[in-house]
N, C-alpha and C positions, 0 to 999 in steps of 0.2 A: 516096102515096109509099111506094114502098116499098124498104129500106135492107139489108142483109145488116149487120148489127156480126161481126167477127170474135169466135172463144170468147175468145178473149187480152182484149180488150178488154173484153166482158162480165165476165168474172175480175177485174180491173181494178175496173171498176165496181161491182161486190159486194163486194170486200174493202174501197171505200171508204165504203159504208154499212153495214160489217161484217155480212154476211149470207153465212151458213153453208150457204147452199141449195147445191144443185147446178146447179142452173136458175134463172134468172132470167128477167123478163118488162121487155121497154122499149119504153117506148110513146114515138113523136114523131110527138108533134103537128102539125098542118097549121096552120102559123104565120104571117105577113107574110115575105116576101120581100124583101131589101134592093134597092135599083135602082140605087146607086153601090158600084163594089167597093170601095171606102176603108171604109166603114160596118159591117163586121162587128165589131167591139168597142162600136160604140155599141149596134148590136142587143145583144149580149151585153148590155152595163147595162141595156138596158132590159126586157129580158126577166127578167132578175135583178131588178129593183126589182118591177116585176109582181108575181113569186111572192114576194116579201117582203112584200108585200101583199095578200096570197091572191088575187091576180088574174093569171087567165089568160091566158097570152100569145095562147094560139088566140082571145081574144075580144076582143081588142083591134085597134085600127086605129091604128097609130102616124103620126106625122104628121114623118119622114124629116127635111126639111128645118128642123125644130126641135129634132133630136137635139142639136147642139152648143152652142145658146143655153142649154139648160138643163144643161149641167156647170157 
């Protein structure tokens, strides 16, 4: 996959981890894909709890249709 981020954005995202650099580097990951378009905020927590758990979302297999049982 590969993604162009505009500099505006990058900018953006460096001043939110307060980094002074001039350049930044963003890596995304080759992740699970959602298969109903409703489900992108569940992706979002679930991706979020992952890394709150030092686990990888690229290494994960989510199981979709039990996203909403478990809010």
């Amino acid at each position: 996959l590969s993604l162009s981020i505009p500099l505006r954005a990058k900018e953006q995202i460096a001043s939110l981890i307060f980094c002074d650099n001039k350049e930044i580097n963003i890596d995304i990951p080759d992740v699970q894909k959602q298969q109903r378009g409703s489900d992108c905020g569940l992706f979002a927590l679930a991706f979020t709890t992952s890394l709150c758990a030092n686990n990888s979302p690229s290494e994960i297999s989510y199981i979709q249709c039990q996203f909403r049982s478990h809010l």
